[in-house]
Every structure is written in C-alpha cells, then in structure tokens.
N, C-alpha and C positions, 0 to 999 in steps of 0.2 A: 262360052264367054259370060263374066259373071257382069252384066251391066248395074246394077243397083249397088249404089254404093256402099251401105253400112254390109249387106252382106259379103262383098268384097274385102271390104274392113276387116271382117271377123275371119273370114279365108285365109288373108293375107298375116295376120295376127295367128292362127292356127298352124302356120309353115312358120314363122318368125320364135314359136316356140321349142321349133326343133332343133336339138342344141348343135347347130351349123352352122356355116357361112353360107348365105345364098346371094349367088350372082344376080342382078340387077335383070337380065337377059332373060334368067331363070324363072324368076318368079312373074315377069312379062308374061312367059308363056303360059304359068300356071294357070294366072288369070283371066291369059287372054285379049290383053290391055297391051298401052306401049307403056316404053321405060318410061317416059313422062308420068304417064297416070300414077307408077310406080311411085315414082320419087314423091308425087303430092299425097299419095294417100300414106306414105312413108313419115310426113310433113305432120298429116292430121295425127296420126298415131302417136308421134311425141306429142301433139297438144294435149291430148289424152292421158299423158302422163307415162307413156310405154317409152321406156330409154333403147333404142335403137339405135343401134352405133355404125357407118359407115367406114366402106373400106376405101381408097383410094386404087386406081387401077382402071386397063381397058375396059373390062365394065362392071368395076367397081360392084362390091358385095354390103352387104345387111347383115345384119344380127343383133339378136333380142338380149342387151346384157341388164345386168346387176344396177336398179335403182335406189333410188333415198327411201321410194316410197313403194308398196305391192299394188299393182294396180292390177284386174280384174285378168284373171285368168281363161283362156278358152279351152276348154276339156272333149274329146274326143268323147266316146263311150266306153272303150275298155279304160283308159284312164278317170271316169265319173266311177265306174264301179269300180275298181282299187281304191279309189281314195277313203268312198262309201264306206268300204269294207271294215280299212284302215281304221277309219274316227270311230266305227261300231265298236270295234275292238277297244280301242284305246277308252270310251267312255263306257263301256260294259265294264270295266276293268280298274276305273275311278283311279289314273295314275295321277299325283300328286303335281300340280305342276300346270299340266296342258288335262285338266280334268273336266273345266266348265266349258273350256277353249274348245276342247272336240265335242262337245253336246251342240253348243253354238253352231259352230263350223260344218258338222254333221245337220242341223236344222233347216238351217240356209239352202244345202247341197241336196238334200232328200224334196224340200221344198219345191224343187225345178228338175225334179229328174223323173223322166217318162216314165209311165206306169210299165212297159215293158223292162226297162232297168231297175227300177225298184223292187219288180220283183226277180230281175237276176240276183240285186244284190242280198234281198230276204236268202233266197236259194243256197248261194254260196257262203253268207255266213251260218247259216244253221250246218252248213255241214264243215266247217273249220272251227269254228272257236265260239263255243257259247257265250252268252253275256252272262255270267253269274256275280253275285258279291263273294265277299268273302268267306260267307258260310253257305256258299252252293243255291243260293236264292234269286232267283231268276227273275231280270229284270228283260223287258221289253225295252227295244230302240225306242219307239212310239212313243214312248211316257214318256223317254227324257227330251225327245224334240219337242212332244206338244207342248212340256212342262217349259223348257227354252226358248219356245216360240213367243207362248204367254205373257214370261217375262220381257222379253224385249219388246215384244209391242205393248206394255203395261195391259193385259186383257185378265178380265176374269177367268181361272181356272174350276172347273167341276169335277170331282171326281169320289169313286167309290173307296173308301180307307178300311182296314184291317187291322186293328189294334194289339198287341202283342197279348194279349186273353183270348182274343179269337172276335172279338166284339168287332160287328160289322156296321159303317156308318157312312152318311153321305155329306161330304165335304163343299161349301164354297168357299174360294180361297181368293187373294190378292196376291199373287205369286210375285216374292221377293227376289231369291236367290237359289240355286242349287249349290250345296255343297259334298264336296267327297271327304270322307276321312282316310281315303284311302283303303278301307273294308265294304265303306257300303255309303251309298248316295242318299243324302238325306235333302226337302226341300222346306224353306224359311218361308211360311207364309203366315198371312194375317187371315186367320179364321173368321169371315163373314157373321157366321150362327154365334159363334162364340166371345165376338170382340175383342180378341185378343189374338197375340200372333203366338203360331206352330211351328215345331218341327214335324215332319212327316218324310216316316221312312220308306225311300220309292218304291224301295220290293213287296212292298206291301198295298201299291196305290192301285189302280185297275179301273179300267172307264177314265181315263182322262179325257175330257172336254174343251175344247173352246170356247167361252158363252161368245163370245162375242162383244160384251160390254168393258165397256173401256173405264179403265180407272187411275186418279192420280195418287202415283206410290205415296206411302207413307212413311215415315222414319221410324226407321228400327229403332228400338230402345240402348242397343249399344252401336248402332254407327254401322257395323258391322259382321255378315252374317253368319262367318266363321268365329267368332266370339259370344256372338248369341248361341249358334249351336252347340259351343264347348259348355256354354252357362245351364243350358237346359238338358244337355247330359252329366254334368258331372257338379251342376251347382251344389250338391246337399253334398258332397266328397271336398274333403279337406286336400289344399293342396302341398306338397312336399318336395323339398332338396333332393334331385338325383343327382349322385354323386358315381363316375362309373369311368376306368380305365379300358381300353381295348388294343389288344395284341394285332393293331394293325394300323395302316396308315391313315392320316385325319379324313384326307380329301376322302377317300374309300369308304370309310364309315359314313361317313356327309351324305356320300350319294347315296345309303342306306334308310338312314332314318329319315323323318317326316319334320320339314324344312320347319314347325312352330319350335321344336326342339333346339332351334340353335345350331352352329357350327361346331364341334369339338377343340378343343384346344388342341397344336400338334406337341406331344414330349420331349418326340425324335423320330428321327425316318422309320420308325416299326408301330408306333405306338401312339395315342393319342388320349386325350380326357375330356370326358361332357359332363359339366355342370348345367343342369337347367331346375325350372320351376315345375314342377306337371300334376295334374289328377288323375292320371289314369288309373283305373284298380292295379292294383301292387302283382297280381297275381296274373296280368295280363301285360303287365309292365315286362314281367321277372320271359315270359313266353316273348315277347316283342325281341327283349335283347339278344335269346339265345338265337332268335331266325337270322339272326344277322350275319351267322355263319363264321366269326372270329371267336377268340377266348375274348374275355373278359373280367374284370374284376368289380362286384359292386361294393362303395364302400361305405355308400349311403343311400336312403334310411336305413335302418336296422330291419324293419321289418320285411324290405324288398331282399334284405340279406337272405333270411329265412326263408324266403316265396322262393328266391334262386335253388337254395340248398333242395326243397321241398322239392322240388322240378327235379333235379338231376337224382335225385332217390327215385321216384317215379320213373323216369325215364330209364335207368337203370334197371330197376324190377322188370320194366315191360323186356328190356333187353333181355333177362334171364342171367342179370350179373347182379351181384350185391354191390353197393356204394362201396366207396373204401372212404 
C-alpha cells in the first residue's frame, strides 16, 4: 500500500500513461487505496495540468488523453534509456529542425538519470550509431549537454579549443546559442580573453566545463545566432541568385533541402523551381544539389553551371565512363 501521497501521485500517473482504459476498481487495487482516494488523487492530477478523462459505468474507468499543454512525463527505465538513446542520435546527427531541441531535451534527461542508466545508455549508443558530423568527426554527447546546460542557465563556459591549424587554446566563453548547419554543430559565444563574440566548432571543443559563474547574456550583434553564424562563415563570400529546376515534386524536394533556402515553387505535380539568395561555395552548392537524389537543372549563376558540369565529368571518370 502506497500511503505517501506524491509517491502515489507519480504511481498512479505511471499506469495513467499506459495507453488503456483503467477501471476505477483497478487502479484501487494497484495502489492499494479505496476508489475514493482514487477519484481525489484523479482531481489533484488534473490540477496539475494532466487531462484525464473519465468513463461512465459500473465502475467507471480513467485515461490519460491529448492536452493543450505537455505536462511532465513519468518514465520507467527502459523507456529513460530509449529516449536517451533517441536525442543522442538525433543531436549527434544535427537534423535541421529539432537540432537544438534534442541537445536541450537530451540535457534536462541525462541530468536526472541514475548513474547506472547513463551508463547503460553510454553502452548502447556506442555500439549502434556513433555521433559523428558530417565529415566523420566525432562529437561527444557531453559537450553538447554541458554546452546546453550553460546556456540555459546563463553559466560561464570553459573549455579546451583546437583551431583548424592544429593551434591549441584555452577558451572562456559566455555561451549563447548552439547551432546545426546541418553537417556539423557550431557554438555562438562571447569570447571572455578576447572581447568579442565566436564561433566554435564543437568537434573540435574538449574539456568542457561548468565555471559555475553566472552571467547576464549579452546582445548578439545580429539578433540572431544562425545569421551571425552564416556572417562569420561566409561574410567575405559574395552572395548569389540560385536559380534551379527539379524533376520531382515541391513538397519532396522541401523536405530535402535546408528550411533557410525557402520553399520551391510547385510547376506541376512532377516538378518544381527554387529560387533563393545563398553564399554557399558554388562547388559545394553544385555537391549539395546532386545528394538530393532527383535530376535537376541549374539555370543560374553561370558559374554553379560549370561546378555541376565539372561534377558529373568527375564522377563519370571515377565510374570508368567518359561524359557524353
């Protein structure tokens, strides 16, 4: 008999998630309790926000349905480590979209999860799906929760950085935002040593820290930390008119490309057109379209003409066919 109420609460809330109907009778016995107790601790749970919906009948049943709002989940252990597993993946993996969402989400959940499940769930992702970017460079879960922690508690960040020379340095940071491009996880901070704010790309961070000092954020120079990031990658790159047809339908392609790019216009139910604004190098651009897996036609700039042509010569040769 579960006599203390809040752990009764959380009991009762842990069967209320199982997608059933549970008789009033039922969950008496679960607990222990009479149907009275039931119904009031039934009472406090909608105060709480849990949409609990009642059946009519001899003895009348429960179930936990679909509210306005999410309110706080109770997790067994095999479901804490599926989830785990899940947002590892999904932020190892920087999908466009729910990218910051699972680092967050994942931070929160590792946060409160027993040192014997943490390391079930170390365990089981190392042996299913590594976290790498997109050029096989291996990120650690660790960096992106501490780096996500930081941020939301506004805490100063510490950590050891690795410069694309090989130049080794020790960073204090005022951690802003994390952003994905989608190939690889960069984070927007305000450089302490250097008074001004950084990009820093994760796969290359190591020793992240917590200082523990609390700091009030600052304003980003553009508002923004995914337009700062595009500025400090690609500021000295001129930007240009893509102009490009695809031998397939809009929605399809949409769910393709990378949501700054715009929607495609639809032609007709085969085909579609995207016009956007972009800096991406021409020659990563020309790579970008063809992973998309449809034909295509580009019909501007002129020079991403060429990068395309160039590619398909290339890729040809490697095939062991000559271009026609």
């Amino acid at each position: 008999m579960t006599t203390d109420t809040p752990a009764r609460l959380l009991q009762l809330l842990s069967l209320l998630q199982t997608p059933r109907e549970w008789p009033g009778g039922e969950l008496a016995d679960r607990l222990g309790v009479s149907r009275r107790t039931v119904r009031r601790d039934i009472d406090r749970l909608r105060e709480l926000g849990y949409p609990v919906r009642a059946t009519m009948g001899a003895d009348g049943g429960y179930r936990l349905v679909a509210g306005k709002a999410m309110p706080p989940l109770v997790l067994d252990d095999e479901e804490a480590v599926a989830i785990a597993v899940g947002l590892r993946a999904g932020a190892g993996h920087a999908l466009e979209g729910v990218d910051e969402a699972s680092v967050r989400a994942l931070a929160k959940l590792e946060q409160v999860l027993p040192g014997r499940l943490r390391h079930r769930v170390s365990t089981l992702q190392a042996a299913t799906t590594p976290l790498t970017t997109g050029d096989g460079a291996t990120i650690a879960p660790e960096t992106l929760t501490v780096m996500a922690s930081t941020i939301a508690g506004h805490e100063r960040l510490r950590f050891a950085y690795r410069a694309a020379d090989g130049t080794g340095s020790r960073r204090v940071t005022e951690p802003y935002r994390l952003v994905s491009t989608g190939r690889r996880w960069y984070l927007v901070a305000y450089d302490l040593d250097r008074a001004d704010w950084r990009t820093f790309r994760v796969d290359r961070v190591s020793e992240p820290f917590a200082t523990g000092a609390r700091f009030t954020p600052r304003e980003l120079p553009t508002g923004n930390a995914a337009e700062f990031l595009r500025r400090s990658m690609y500021g000295a790159r001129e930007s240009y008119a893509l102009d490009v047809t695809f031998a397939a339908p809009a929605d399809v392609i949409a769910a393709r490309l990378p949501v700054r790019l715009g929607p495609p216009e639809p032609l007709d139910e085969g085909s579609c057109r995207l016009r956007a604004t972009v800096s991406e190098a021409k020659d990563w651009m020309a790579v970008r379209l063809a992973m998309l897996g449809h034909d295509f036609t580009v019909h501007a700039p002129e020079e991403l003409v060429r990068e395309v042509r160039e590619l398909g010569a290339r890729l040809s040769r490697a095939a062991g066919t000559e271009p026609t």
